[in-house]
C-alpha positions in Angstrom: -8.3 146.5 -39.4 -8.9 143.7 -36.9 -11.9 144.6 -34.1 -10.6 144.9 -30.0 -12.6 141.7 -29.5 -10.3 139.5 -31.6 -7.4 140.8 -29.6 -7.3 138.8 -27.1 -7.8 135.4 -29.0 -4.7 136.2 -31.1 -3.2 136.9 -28.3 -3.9 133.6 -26.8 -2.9 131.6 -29.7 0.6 133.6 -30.0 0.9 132.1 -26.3 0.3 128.7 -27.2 2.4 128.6 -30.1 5.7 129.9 -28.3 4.5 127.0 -25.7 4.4 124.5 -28.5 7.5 125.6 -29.5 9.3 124.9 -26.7 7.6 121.9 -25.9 7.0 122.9 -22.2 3.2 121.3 -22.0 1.3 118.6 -22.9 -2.1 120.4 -22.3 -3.0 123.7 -22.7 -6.3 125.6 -21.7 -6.9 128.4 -24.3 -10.3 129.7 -25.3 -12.0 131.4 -28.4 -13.7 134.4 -27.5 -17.0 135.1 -29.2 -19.1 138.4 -29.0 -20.6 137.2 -25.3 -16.9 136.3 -24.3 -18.1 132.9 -23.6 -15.6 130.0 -23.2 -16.0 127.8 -26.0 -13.1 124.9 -26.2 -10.7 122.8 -24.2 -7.9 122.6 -26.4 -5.4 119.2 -25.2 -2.5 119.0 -27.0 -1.3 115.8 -26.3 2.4 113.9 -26.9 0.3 111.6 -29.5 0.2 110.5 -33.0 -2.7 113.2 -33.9 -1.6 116.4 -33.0 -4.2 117.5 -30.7 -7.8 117.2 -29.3 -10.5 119.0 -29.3 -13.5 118.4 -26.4 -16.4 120.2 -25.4 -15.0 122.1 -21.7 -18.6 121.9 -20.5 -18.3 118.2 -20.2 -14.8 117.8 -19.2 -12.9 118.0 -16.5 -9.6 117.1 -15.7 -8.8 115.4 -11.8 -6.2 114.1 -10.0 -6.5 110.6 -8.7 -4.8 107.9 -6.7 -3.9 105.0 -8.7 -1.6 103.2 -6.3 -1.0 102.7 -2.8 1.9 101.5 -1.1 3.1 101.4 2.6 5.7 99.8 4.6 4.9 99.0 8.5 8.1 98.0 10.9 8.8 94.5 11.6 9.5 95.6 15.4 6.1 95.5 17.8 6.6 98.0 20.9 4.2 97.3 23.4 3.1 99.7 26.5 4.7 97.3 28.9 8.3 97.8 27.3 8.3 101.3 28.6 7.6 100.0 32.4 11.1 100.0 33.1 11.9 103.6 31.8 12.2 106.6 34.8 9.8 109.7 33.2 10.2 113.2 34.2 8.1 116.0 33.5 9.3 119.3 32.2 11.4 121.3 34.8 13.3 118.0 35.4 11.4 116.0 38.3 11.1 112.5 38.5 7.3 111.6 38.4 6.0 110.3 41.4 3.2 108.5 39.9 4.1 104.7 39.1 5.0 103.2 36.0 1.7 101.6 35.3 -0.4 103.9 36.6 1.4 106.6 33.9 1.0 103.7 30.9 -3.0 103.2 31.9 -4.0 106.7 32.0 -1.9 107.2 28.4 -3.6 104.2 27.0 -6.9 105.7 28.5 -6.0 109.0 26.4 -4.8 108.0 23.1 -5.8 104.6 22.6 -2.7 103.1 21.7 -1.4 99.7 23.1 1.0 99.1 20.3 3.3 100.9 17.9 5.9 99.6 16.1 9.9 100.7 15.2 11.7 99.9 12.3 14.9 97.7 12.8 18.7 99.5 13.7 19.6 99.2 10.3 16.4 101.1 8.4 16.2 104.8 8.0 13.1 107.0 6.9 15.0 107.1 3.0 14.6 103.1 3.1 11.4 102.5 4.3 9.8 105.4 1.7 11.8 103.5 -1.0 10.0 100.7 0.4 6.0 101.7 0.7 7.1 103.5 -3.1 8.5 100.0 -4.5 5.0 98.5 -3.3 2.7 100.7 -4.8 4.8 100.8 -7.8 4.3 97.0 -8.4 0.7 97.0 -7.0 -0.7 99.7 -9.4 1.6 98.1 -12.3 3.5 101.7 -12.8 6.0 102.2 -15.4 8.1 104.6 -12.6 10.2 106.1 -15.7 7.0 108.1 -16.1 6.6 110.1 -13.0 7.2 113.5 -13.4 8.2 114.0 -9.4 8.5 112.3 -6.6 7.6 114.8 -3.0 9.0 113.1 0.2 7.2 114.1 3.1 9.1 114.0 6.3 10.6 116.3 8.9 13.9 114.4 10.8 15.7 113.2 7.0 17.8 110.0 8.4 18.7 109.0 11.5 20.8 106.4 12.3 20.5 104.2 15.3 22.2 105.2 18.1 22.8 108.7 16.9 20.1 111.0 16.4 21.3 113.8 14.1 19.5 113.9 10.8 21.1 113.8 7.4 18.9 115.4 4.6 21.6 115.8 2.4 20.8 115.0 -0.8 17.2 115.3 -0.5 15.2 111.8 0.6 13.4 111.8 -2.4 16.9 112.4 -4.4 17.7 109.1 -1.8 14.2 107.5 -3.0 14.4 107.8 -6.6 18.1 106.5 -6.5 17.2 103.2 -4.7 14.4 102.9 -7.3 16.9 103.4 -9.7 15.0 105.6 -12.1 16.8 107.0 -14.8 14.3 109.8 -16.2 16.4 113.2 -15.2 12.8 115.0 -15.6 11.5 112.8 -12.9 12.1 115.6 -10.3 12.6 115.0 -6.6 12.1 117.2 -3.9 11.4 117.1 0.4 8.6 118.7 2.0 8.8 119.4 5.5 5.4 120.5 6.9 5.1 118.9 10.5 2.7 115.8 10.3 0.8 117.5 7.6 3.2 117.1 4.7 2.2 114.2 3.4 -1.4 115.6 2.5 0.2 118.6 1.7 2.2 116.9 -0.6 -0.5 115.7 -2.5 -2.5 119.0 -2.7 0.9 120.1 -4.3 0.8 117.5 -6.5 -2.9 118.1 -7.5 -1.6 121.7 -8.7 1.1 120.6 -10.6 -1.6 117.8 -12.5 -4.4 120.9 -12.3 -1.6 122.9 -14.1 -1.1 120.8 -17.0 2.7 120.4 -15.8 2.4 116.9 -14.2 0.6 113.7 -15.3 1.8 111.5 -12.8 3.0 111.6 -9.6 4.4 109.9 -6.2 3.9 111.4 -2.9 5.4 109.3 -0.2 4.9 110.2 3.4 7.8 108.7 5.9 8.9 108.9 9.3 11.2 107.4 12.2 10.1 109.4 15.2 11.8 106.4 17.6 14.3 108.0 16.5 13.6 111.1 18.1 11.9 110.7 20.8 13.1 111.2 24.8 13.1 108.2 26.8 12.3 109.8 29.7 9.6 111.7 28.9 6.0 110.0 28.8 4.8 111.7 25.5 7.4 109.2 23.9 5.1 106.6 24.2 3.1 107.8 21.1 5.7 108.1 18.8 6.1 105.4 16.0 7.9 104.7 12.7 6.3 103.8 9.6 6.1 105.1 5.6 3.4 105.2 3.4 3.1 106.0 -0.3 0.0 106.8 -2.9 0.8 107.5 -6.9 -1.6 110.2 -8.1 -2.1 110.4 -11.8 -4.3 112.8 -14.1 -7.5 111.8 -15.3 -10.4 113.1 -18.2 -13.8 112.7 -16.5 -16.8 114.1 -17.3 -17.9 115.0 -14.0 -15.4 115.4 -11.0 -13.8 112.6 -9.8 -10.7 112.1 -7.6 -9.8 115.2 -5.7 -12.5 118.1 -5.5 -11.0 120.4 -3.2 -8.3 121.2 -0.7 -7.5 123.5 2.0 -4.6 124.9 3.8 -3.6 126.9 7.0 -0.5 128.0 8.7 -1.0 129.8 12.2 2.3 130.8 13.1 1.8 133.9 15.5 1.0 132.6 19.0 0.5 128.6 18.0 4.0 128.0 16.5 6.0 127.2 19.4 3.6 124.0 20.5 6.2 121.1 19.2 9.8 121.7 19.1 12.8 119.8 19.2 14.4 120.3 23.1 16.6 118.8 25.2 15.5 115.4 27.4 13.3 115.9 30.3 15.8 113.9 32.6 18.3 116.7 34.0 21.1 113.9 34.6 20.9 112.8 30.5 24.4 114.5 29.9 24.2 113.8 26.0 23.1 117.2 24.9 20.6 115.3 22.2 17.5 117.0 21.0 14.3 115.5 21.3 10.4 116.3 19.8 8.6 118.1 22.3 5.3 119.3 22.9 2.7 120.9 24.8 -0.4 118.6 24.6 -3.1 120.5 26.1 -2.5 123.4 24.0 -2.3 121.5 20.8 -5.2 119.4 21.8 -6.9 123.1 22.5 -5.6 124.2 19.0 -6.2 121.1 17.0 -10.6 120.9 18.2 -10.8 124.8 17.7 -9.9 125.0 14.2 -9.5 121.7 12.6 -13.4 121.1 12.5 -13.7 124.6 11.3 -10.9 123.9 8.4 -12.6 120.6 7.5 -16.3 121.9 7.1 -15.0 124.7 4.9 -13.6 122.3 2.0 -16.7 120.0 2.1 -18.4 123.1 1.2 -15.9 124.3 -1.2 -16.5 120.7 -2.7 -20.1 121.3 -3.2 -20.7 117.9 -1.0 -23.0 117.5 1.6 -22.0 116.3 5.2 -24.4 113.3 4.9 -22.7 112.3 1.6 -19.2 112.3 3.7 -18.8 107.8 4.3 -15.1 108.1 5.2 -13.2 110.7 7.6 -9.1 109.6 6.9 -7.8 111.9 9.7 -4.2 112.0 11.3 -3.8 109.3 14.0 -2.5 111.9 16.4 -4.3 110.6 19.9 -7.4 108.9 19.4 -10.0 111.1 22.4 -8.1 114.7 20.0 -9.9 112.6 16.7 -12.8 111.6 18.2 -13.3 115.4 19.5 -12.3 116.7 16.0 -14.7 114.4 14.2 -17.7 115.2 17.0 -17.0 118.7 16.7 -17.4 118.6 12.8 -20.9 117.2 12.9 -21.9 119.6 15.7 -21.3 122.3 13.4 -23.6 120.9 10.7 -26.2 120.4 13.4 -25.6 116.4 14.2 -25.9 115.0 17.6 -23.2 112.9 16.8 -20.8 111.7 13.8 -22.3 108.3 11.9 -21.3 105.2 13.2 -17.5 104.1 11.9 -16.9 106.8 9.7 -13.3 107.3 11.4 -11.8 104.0 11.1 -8.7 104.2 12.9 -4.9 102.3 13.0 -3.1 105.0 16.2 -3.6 101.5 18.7 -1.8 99.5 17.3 0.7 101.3 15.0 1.0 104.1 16.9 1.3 108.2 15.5 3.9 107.7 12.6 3.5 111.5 12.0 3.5 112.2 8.1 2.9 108.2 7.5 -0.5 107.4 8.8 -2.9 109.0 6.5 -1.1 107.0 3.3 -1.1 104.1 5.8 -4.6 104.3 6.5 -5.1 104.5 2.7 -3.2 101.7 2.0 -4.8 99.1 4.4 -8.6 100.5 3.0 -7.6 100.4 -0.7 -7.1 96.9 0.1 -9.6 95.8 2.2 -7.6 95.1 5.2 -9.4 97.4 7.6 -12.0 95.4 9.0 -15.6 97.1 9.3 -13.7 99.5 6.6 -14.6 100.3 2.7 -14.9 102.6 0.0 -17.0 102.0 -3.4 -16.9 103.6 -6.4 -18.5 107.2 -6.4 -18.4 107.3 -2.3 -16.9 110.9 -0.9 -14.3 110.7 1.7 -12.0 113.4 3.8 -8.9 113.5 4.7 -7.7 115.8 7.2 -4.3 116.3 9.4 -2.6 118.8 12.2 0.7 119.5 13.6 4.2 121.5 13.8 3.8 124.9 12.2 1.2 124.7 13.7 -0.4 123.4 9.9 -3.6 122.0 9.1 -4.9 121.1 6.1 -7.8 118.5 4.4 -9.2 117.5 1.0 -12.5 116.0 -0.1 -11.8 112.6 -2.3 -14.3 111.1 -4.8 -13.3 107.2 -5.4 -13.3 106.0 -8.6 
């Protein structure tokens, strides 16, 4: 008769045969339990001319890790002086009595931003993902038959010019994967709306799925037309831009961690969910009955410097990475004083005067707040060295981090490779 403590080996292996089977996995984490019930083997079962190997766990880890950037930025410049002829109006309808330049300085003053730029009348967001995705596709060399999914990250689907109802139907990255022309049918494609988030928390989504054994390569595209969106009349308009970015993440054996090492998430949906919204346009005389993105910027601003330092400090930790290790902060270019606050705020907490000199490098003045585009932008432009004063070297730890609509927040620690 067979001891308890072999039960729950055979157990196990009964598991991974019916898995086997039915071919569901490519690698499978099983262990062989021993009288101290230590783990003992990573078992990979691999798609491969020898049926599987076997490597010491204690040595090897598996990560998930960008292999290929991509990102598409609009052909059309905006500049703050193409908004001196538009009439603003706050939010109970009344003209503003301060003048035209007066309102542009003081928002320059705030966010930094002299610049952003919209994609032409005949894009949509579907187009420019396909776009950023086609780039990093051809950068990186990817066979794109090999993806297992492709996560859009967006929150208007596709607005036409002139007409701003959005069309999500089929999905964008249904939309993407079409104009790639990808034939795999296991290539699965699927939205993620999470405010300006998503696109990071596509990736962390992604990092399961490669974590999982389920995945071995994937795109995550973030894209957005928010000039689309946005009232004319009302002065927040002025930091909305357009703009996609795209990153390929694929699963990697290393034998220490590499890629991503950790990843955290928050929703705070009681009192703080109500702080963007789509409403009607500040100017009481519009007539069109369109819906616009609308906030309430000293709330968020309130929100975002409260609990994004908090959020970010907790997954360097759960990284097992030091603050002064940290050379790169990749954080949402929502207003540039709200990042500079965020980023201050995160070294007070370790006990730092003030954050090192150009560990934020920045893109918000002259492209703008593309929403779920401008971390995979950012990316994109430092991957390839066009971010001047701005680089990343093998073995360097950087952060990413992002806040908006939900309100969501999340961040990841990055290890470059």
């Amino acid at each position: 008769m067979a001891s308890d403590a072999n039960k729950p080996f055979r157990k196990d292996i009964k598991f991974i045969r019916s898995l086997l089977t039915r071919q569901v996995c490519n690698i499978i984490l099983t262990e062989e339990r021993v009288n101290t019930h230590k783990w003992i083997y990573l078992i990979i079962f691999a798609k491969i001319n020898s049926p599987f190997v076997i490597v010491d766990m204690h040595s090897a880890t598996f990560c998930s890790v960008i292999t290929g950037t991509g990102s598409y930025l609009p052909s059309n410049p905006i500049s703050n002086d193409d908004f001196i002829q538009n009439e603003f109006y706050d939010t109970k309808g009344n003209k503003l009595e301060t003048s035209i330049h007066e309102i542009i300085e003081k928002f320059k003053a705030i966010t930094g931003i002299h610049k952003r730029r919209y994609v032409s009348s005949e894009l949509v967001a579907s187009d420019i993902a396909y776009l950023a995705a086609k780039q990093a596709i051809e950068s990186s060399r990817t066979d794109q038959e090999t993806f297992d999914y492709i996560i859009v990250a967006h929150n208007f689907g596709d607005i036409r010019f002139g007409d701003n109802r959005t069309d999500m139907v089929p999905s964008l990255a249904a939309r993407v994967k079409h104009k790639l022309g990808i034939e795999n049918p296991f290539t699965v494609a699927f939205d993620l709306p999470f405010g300006c988030p998503g696109w990071l928390q596509g990736v962390i989504t992604a990092d399961y799925f490669i974590r999982s054994g389920d995945a071995k390569k994937i795109l995550v595209i973030g894209a957005e037309t928010l000039s689309r969106v946005s009232d004319p009349h009302d002065r927040d308009s002025m930091i909305y831009a357009d703009g996609a970015g795209a990153t390929i993440l694929e699963s990697f054996h290393s034998e220490e961690p590499i890629g991503i090492l950790a990843h955290s998430s928050r929703s705070d949906t009681k009192t703080h969910f109500n702080l963007m919204w789509m409403g009607k346009s500040n100017n009481p005389f519009s007539g069109n009955g369109d819906y616009y993105i609308k906030m309430n910027g000293h709330r968020l601003y309130e929100y975002a410097i409260s609990y994004v330092p908090q959020l970010v400090k907790g997954t360097i930790e759960k990284a097992g990475v030091d603050a002064s290790q940290i050379k790169k902060i990749l954080i949402h270019q929502a207003n540039e004083k709200l990042d500079q606050e965020i980023v201050n705020r995160l070294y007070r907490l370790y006990g730092y005067a003030e954050p090192p000199a150009d560990i934020m490098p920045m893109t918000i003045s002259f492209l703008g707040n593309n929403s779920v585009a401008t971390i995979p932008i950012l990316i994109d432009l430092l991957w390839k060295k066009k971010l001047d004063g701005h680089q990343l070297f093998p073995g360097d730890y950087a952060v990413f981090a992002s806040v908006g609509a939900g309100m969501n927040i999340n961040a990841m620690v990055y290890r470059m490779v």
